[in-house]
TORBA-66687 format. One record per residue (C-alpha): x, y, z; residue number from 0. Coordinates in steps of 0.05 Angstrom, whole numbers, plus 5000, padded with zeros to 4 digits. Example, Ala and Ser with C-alpha at 12.3 -4.5 7.8 and 13.67 -1.06 7.14 Angstrom:
! TORBA-66687
<r><u>5246</u><v>4910</v><w>5156</w><i>0</i></r>
<r><u>5273</u><v>4979</v><w>5143</w><i>1</i></r>
! end
This chain:
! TORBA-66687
<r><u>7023</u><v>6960</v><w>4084</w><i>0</i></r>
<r><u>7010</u><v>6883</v><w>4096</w><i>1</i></r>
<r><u>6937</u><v>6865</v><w>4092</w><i>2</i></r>
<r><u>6904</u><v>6805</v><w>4116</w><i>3</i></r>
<r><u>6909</u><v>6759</v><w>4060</w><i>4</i></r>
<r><u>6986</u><v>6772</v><w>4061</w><i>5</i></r>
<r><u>6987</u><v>6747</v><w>4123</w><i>6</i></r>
<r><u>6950</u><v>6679</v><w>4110</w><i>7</i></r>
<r><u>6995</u><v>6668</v><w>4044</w><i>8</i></r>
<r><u>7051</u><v>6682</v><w>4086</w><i>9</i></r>
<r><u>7028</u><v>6629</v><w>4127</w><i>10</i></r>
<r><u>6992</u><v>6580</v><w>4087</w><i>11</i></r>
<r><u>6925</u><v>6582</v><w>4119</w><i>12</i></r>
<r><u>6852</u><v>6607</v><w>4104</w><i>13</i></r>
<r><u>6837</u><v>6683</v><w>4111</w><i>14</i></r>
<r><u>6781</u><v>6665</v><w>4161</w><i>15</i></r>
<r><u>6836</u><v>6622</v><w>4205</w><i>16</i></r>
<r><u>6877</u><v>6682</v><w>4205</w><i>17</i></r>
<r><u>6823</u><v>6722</v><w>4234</w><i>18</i></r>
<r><u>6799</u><v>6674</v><w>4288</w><i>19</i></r>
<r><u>6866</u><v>6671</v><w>4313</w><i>20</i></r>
<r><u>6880</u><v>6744</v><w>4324</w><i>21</i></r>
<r><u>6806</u><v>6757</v><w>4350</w><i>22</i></r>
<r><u>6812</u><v>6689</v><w>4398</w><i>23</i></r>
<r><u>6858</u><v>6680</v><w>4447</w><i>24</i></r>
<r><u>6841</u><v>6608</v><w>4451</w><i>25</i></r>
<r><u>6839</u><v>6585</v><w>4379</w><i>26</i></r>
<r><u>6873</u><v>6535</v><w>4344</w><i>27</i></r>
<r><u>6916</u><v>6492</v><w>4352</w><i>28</i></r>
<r><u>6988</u><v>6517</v><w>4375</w><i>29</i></r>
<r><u>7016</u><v>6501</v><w>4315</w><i>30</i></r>
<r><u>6980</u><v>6543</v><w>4270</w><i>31</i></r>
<r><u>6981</u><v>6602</v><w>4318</w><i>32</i></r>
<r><u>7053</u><v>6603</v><w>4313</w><i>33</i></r>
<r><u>7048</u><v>6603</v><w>4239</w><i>34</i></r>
<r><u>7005</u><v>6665</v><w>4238</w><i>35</i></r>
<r><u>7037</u><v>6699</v><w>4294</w><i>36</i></r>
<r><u>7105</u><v>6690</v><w>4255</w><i>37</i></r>
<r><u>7072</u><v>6713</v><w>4198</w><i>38</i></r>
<r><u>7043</u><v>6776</v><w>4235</w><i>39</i></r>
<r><u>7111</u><v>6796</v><w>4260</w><i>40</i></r>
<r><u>7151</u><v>6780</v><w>4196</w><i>41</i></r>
<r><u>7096</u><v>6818</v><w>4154</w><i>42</i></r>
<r><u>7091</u><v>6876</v><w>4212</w><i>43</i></r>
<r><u>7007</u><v>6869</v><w>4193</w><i>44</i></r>
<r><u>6968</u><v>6918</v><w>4242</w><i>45</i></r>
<r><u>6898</u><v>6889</v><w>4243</w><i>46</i></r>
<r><u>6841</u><v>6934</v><w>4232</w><i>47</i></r>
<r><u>6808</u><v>6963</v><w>4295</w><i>48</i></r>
<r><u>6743</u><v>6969</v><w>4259</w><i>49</i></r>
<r><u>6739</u><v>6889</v><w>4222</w><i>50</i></r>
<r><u>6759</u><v>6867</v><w>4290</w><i>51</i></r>
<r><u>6696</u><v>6900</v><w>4325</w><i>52</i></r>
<r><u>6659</u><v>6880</v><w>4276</w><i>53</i></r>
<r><u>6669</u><v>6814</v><w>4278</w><i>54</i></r>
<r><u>6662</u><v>6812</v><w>4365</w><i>55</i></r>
<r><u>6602</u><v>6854</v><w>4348</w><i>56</i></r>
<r><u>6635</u><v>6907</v><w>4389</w><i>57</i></r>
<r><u>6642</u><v>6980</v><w>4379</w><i>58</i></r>
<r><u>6696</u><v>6986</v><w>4440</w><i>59</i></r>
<r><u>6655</u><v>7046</v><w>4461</w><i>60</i></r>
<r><u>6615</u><v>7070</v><w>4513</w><i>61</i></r>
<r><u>6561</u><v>7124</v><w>4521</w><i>62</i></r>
<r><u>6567</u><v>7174</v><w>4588</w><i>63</i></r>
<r><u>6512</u><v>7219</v><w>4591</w><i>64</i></r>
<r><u>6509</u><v>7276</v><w>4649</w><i>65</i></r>
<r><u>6478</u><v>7344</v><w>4659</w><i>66</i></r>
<r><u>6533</u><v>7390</v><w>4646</w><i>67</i></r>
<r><u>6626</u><v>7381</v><w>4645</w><i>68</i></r>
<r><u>6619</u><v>7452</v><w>4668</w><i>69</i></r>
<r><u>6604</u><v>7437</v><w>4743</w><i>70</i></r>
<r><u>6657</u><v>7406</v><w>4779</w><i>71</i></r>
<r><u>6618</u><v>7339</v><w>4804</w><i>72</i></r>
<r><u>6613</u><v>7318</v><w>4733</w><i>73</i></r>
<r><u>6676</u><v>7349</v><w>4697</w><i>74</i></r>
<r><u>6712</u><v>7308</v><w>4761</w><i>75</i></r>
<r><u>6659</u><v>7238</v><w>4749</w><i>76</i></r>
<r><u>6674</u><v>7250</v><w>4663</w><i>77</i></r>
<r><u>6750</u><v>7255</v><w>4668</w><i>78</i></r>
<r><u>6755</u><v>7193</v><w>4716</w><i>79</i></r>
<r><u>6707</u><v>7147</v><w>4677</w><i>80</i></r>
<r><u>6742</u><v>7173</v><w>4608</w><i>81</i></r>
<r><u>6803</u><v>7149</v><w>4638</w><i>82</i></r>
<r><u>6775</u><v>7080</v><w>4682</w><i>83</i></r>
<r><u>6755</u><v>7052</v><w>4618</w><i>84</i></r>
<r><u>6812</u><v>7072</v><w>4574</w><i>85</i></r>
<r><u>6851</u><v>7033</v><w>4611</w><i>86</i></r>
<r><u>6794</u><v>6984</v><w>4597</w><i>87</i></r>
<r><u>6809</u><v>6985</v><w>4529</w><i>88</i></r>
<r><u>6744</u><v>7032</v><w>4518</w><i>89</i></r>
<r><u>6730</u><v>7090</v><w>4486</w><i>90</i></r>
<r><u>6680</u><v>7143</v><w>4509</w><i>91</i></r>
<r><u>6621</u><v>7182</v><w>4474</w><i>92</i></r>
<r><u>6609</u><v>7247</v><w>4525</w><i>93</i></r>
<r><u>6522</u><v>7271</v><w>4520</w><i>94</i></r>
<r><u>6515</u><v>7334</v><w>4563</w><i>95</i></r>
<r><u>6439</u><v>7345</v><w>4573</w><i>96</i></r>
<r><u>6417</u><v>7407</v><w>4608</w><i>97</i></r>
<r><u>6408</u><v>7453</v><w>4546</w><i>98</i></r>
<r><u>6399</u><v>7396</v><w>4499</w><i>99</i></r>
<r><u>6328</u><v>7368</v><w>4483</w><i>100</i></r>
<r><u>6322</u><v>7294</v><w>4464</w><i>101</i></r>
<r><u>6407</u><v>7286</v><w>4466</w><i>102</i></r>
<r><u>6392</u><v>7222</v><w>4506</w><i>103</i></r>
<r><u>6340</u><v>7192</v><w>4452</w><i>104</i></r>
<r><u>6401</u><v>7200</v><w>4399</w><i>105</i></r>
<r><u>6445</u><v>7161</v><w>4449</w><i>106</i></r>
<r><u>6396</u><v>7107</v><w>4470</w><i>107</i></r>
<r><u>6383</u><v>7095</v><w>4388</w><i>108</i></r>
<r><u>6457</u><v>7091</v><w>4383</w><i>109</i></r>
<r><u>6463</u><v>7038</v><w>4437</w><i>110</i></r>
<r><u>6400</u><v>6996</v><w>4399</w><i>111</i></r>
<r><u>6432</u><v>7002</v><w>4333</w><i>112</i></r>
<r><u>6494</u><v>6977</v><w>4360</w><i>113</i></r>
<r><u>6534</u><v>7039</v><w>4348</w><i>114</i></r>
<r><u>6559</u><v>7040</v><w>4422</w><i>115</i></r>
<r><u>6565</u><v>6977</v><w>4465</w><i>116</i></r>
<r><u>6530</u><v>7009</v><w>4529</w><i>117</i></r>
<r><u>6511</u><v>7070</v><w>4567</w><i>118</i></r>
<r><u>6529</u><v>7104</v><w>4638</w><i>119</i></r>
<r><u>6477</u><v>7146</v><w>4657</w><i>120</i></r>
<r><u>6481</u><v>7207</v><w>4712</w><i>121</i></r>
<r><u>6438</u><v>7262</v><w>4674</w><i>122</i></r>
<r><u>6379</u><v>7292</v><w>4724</w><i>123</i></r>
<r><u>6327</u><v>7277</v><w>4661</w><i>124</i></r>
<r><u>6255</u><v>7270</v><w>4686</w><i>125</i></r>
<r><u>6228</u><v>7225</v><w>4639</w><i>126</i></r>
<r><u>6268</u><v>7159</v><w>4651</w><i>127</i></r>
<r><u>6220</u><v>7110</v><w>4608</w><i>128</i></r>
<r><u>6262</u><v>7107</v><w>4551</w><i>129</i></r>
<r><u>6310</u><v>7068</v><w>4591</w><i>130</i></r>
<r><u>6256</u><v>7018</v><w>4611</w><i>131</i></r>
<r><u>6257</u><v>6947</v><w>4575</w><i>132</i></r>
<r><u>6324</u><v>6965</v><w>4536</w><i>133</i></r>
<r><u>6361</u><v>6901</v><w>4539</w><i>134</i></r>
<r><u>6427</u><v>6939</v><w>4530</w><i>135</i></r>
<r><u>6478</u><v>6941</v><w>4588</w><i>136</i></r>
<r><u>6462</u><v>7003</v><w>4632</w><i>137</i></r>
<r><u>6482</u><v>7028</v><w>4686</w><i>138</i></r>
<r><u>6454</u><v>7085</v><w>4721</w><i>139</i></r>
<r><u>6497</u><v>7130</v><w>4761</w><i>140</i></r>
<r><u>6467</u><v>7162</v><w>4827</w><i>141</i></r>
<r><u>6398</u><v>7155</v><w>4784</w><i>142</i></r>
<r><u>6341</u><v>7110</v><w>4797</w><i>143</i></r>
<r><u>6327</u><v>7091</v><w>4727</w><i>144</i></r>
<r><u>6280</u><v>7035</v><w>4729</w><i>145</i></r>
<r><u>6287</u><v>6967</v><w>4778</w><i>146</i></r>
<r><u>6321</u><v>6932</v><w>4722</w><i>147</i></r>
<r><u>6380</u><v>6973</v><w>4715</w><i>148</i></r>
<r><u>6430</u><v>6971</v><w>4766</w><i>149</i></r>
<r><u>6457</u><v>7043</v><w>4804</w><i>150</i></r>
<r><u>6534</u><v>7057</v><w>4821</w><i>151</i></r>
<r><u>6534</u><v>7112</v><w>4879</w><i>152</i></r>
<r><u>6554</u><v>7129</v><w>4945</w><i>153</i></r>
<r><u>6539</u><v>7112</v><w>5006</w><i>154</i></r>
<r><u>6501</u><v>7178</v><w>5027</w><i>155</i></r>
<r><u>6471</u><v>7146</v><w>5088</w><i>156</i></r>
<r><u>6541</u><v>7144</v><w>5111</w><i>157</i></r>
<r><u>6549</u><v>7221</v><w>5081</w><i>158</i></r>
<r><u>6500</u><v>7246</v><w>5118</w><i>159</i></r>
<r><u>6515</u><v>7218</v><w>5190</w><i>160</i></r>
<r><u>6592</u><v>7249</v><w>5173</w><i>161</i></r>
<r><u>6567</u><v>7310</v><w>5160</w><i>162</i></r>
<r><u>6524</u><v>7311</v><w>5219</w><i>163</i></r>
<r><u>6582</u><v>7289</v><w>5259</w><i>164</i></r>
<r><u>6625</u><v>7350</v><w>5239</w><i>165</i></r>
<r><u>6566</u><v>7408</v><w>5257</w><i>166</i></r>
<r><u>6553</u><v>7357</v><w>5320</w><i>167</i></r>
<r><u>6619</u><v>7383</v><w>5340</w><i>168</i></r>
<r><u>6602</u><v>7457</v><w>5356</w><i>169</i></r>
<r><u>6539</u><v>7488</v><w>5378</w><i>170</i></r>
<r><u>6498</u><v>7498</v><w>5324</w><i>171</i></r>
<r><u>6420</u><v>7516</v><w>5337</w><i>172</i></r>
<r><u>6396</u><v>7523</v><w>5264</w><i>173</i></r>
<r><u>6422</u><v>7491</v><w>5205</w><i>174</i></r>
<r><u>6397</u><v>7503</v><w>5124</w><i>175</i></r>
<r><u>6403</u><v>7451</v><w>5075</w><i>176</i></r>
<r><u>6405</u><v>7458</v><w>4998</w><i>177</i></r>
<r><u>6376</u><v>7408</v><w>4964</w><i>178</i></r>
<r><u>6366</u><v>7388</v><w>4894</w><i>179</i></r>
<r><u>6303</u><v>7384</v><w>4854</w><i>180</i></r>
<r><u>6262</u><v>7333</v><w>4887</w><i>181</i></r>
<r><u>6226</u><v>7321</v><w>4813</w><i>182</i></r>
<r><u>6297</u><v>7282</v><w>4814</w><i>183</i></r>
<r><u>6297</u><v>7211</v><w>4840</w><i>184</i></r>
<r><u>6363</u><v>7197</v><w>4865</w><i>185</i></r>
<r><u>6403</u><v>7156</v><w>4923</w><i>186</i></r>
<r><u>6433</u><v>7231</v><w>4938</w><i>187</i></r>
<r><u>6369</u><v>7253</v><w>4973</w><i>188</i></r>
<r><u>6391</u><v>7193</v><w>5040</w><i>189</i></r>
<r><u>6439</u><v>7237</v><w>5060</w><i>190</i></r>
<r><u>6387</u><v>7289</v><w>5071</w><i>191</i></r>
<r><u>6348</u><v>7246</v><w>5107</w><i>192</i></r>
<r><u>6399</u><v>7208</v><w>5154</w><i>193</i></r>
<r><u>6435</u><v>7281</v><w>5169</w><i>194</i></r>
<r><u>6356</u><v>7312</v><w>5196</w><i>195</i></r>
<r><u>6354</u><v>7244</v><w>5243</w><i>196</i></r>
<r><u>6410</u><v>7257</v><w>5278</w><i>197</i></r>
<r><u>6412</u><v>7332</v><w>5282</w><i>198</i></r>
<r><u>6328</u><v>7320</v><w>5298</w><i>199</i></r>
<r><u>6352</u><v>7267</v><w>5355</w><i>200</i></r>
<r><u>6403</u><v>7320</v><w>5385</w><i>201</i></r>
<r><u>6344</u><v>7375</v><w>5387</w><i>202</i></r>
<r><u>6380</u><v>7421</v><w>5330</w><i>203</i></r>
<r><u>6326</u><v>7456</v><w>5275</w><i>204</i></r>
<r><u>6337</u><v>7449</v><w>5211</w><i>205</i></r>
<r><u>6300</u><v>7480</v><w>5147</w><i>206</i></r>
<r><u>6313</u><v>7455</v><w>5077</w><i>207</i></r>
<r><u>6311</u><v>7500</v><w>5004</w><i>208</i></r>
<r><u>6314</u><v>7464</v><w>4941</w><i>209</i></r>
<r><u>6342</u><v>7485</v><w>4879</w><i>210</i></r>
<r><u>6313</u><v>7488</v><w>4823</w><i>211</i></r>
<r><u>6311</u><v>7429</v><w>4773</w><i>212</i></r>
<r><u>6370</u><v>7415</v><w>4733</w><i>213</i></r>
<r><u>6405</u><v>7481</v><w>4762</w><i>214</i></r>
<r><u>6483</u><v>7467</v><w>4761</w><i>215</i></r>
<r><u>6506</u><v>7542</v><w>4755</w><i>216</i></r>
<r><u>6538</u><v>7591</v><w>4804</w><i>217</i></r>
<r><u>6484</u><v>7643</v><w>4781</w><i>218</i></r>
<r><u>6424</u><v>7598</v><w>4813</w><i>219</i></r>
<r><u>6479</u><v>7590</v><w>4871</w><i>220</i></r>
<r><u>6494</u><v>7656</v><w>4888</w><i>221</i></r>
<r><u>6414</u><v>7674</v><w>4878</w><i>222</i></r>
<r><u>6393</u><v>7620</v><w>4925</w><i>223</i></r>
<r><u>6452</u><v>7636</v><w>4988</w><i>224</i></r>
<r><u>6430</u><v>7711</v><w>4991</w><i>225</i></r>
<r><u>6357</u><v>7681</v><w>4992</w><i>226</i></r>
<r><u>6378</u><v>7639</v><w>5049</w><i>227</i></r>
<r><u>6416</u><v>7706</v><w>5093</w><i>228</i></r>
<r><u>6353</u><v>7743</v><w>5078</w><i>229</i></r>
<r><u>6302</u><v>7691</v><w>5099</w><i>230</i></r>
<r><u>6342</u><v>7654</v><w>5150</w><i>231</i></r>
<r><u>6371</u><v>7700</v><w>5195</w><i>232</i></r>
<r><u>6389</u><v>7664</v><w>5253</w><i>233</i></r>
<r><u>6425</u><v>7613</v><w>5208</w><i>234</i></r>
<r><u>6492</u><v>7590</v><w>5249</w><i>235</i></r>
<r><u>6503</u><v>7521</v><w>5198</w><i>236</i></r>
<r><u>6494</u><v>7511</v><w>5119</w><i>237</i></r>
<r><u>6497</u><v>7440</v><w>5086</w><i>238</i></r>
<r><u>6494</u><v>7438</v><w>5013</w><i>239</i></r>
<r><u>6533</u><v>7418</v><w>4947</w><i>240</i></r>
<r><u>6596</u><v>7448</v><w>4938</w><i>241</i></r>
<r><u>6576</u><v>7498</v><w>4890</w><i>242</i></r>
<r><u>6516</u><v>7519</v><w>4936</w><i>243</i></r>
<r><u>6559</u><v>7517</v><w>4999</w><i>244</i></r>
<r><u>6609</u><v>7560</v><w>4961</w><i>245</i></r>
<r><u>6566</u><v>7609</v><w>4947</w><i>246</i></r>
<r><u>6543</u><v>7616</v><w>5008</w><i>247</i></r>
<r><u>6616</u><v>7623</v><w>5033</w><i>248</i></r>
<r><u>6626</u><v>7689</v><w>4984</w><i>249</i></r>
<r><u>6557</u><v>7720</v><w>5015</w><i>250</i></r>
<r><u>6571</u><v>7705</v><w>5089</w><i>251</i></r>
<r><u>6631</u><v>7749</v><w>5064</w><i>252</i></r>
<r><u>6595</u><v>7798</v><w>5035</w><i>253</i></r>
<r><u>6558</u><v>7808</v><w>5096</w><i>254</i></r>
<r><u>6616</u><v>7812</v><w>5151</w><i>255</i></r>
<r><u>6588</u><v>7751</v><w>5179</w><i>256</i></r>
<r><u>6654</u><v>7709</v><w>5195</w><i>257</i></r>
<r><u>6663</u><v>7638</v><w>5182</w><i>258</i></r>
<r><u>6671</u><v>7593</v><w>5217</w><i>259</i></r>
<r><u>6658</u><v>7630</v><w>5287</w><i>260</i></r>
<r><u>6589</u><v>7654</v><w>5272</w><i>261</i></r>
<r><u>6568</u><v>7608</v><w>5204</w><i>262</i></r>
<r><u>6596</u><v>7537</v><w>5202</w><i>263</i></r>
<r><u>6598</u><v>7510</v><w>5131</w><i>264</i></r>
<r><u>6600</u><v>7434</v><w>5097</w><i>265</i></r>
<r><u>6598</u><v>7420</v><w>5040</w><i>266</i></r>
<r><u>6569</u><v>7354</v><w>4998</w><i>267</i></r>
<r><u>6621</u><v>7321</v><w>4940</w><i>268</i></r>
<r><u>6693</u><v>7342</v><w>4963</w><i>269</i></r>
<r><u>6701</u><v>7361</v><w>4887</w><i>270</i></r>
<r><u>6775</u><v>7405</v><w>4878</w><i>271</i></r>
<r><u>6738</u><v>7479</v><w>4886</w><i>272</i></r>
<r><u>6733</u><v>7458</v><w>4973</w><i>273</i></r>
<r><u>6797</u><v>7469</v><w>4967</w><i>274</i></r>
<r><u>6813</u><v>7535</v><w>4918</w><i>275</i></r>
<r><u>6764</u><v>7583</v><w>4946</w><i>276</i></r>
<r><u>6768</u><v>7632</v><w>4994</w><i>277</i></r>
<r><u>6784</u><v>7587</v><w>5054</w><i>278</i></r>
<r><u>6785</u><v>7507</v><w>5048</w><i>279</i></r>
<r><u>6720</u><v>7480</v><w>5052</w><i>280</i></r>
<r><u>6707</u><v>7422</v><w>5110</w><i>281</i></r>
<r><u>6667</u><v>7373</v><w>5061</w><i>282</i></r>
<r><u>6640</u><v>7302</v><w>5059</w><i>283</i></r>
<r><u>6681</u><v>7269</v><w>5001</w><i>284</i></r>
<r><u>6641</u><v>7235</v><w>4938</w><i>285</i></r>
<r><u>6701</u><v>7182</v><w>4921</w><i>286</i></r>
<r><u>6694</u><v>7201</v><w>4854</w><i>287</i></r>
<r><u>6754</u><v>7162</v><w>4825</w><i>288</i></r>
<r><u>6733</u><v>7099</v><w>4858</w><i>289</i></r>
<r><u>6658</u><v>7103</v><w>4834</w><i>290</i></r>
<r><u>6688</u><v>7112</v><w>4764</w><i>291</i></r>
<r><u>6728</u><v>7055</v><w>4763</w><i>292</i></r>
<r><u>6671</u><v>7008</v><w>4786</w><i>293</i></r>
<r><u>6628</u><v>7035</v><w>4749</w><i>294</i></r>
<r><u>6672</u><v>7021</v><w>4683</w><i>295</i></r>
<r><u>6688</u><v>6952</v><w>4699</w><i>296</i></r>
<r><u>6622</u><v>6935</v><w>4718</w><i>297</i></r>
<r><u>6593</u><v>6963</v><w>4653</w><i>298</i></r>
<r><u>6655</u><v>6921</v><w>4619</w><i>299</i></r>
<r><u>6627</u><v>6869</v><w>4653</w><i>300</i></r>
<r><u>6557</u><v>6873</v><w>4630</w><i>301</i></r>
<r><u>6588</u><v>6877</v><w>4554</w><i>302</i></r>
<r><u>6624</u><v>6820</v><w>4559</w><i>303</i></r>
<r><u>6557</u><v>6786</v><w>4608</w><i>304</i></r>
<r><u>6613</u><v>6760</v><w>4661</w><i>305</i></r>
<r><u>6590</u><v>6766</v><w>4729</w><i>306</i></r>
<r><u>6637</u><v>6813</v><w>4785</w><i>307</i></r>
<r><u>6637</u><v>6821</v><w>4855</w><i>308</i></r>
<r><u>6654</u><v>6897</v><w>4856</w><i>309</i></r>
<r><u>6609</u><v>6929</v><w>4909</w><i>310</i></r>
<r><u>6554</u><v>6980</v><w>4877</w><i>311</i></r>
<r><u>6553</u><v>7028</v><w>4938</w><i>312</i></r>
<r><u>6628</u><v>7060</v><w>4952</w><i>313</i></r>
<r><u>6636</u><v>7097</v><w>5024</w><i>314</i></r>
<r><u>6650</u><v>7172</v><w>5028</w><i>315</i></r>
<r><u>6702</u><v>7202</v><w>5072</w><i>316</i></r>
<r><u>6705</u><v>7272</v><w>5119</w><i>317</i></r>
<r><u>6757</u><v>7326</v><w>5103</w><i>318</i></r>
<r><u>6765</u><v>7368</v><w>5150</w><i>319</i></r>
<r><u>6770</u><v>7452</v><w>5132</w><i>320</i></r>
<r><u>6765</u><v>7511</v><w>5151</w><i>321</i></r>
<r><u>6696</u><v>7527</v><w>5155</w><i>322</i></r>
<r><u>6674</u><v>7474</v><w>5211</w><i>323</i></r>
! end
């Protein structure tokens, strides 16, 4: 196998020229990079992957840290930013948090020793000041992280109103809403807010539950919709993740109450299980693919410190079911 000093003998020129001109589009003069791209084709040399990062000071690799793959939200957000910035030309490092103590520490010492060239983060962690002052590019996903580092998410402002829009369209007199933790600080919790103005200006009740933090499972799920039946019962509207709303969907069963002529049901991410369940769910879309690929090229961005014009706020979308 050809190594690099065959390939500057080849072409009569200085190891160090030979590497400058495969790591540098732009240098040289024409001349020589003919003579080393001749000599790179007649030699069939394959550069190193690893001398070539390290001499960019680049690892080609970025850290994505979230809760949990085994909820459908993040296994859907993982596999779309895996694949956004392979097409990049980046690798990925996957940190799952929820049983995990201190697996973001690891990952943030990574990023300072240079062992990754930056970090996506979407984990539900309460203590965000390790990712204060960290000159390291960052970006946070659906997380307020600290005022320096910028947040990728969707619009939920937007979210909300569509979801209000869809129970606006039968007669619904009390509506739940699931929540997450509100320990969490995240963009999410606008859509709670702009759906309770307008169902609040159109004189319908609402009550909110909360879930407990960092509770992804259908265990907590299933726990928290008979809650709601037994507690709620004059509930005619649930609003909630997809997981939550779900759940609730398998107890209304249960119960012989029918959906959607006595219980309408949306749910909050539009993730693939809306549609595989018992009935298609009517759900406010996340665009999950789209907020993956800006959220790659903008962290590519950041490496490389070129500026973008890529919105950081990506609108949702309505689609329609069977349970509204």
């Amino acid at each position: 196998m050809a190594k690099i000093r065959d390939v500057a003998r080849e072409a009569g020129v200085a190891v160090g020229t030979v590497s400058m001109v495969l790591n540098h589009a732009d240098y040289g003069s024409p001349a020589i990079r003919k003579k080393v791209e001749d000599a790179v084709k007649k030699l069939q040399y394959v550069p190193s992957e690893m001398a070539r990062n390290l001499s960019l000071k680049r690892t080609m690799t970025v850290g994505i840290i979230v809760p949990t793959v085994a909820h459908p939200f993040f296994a859907e957000l993982v596999e779309a930013l895996e694949e956004a910035l392979y097409h990049l030309g980046y690798k990925t490092m996957l940190c799952c948090t929820r049983q995990r103590e201190n697996a973001e520490h690891v990952f943030i010492e990574m990023l300072q020793r240079q062992n990754m060239d930056g970090i996506i983060m979407g984990a539900h962690s309460l203590d965000t000041s390790i990712y204060q002052g960290l000159k390291q590019p960052i970006i946070a996903f659906d997380r307020y992280l600290s005022p320096e580092i910028p947040i990728v998410h969707a619009d939920h402002v937007l979210g909300g109103r569509l979801a209000a829009r869809a129970f606006l369209q039968h007669d619904c007199r009390h509506i739940v809403e699931i929540s997450g933790s509100q320990m969490v600080e995240t963009p999410a919790r606008e859509y709670h807010q702009a759906f309770n103005e307008v169902m609040h200006a159109h004189g319908i009740h609402t009550d909110i539950v909360f879930l407990p933090w960092n509770s992804f499972g259908f265990e907590e799920s299933v726990a928290l919709a008979e809650k709601i039946f037994d507690e709620f019962q004059e509930v005619d509207g649930i609003l909630g993740s997809d997981v939550s709303v779900s759940s609730c969907l398998q107890a209304a069963v249960r119960r012989g109450i029918k959906v959607p002529e006595q219980l309408k049901l949306v749910a909050y991410d539009g993730t693939y299980i809306t549609q595989n369940g018992i009935c298609k769910l009517t759900a406010v879309r996340q665009p999950i693919t789209e907020l993956a690929e800006v959220a790659a090229k903008k962290m590519v961005s950041l490496i490389n410190g070129t500026p973008d014009e890529l919105p950081w706020v990506v609108p949702p979308t309505l689609l329609p079911g069977e349970t509204c």
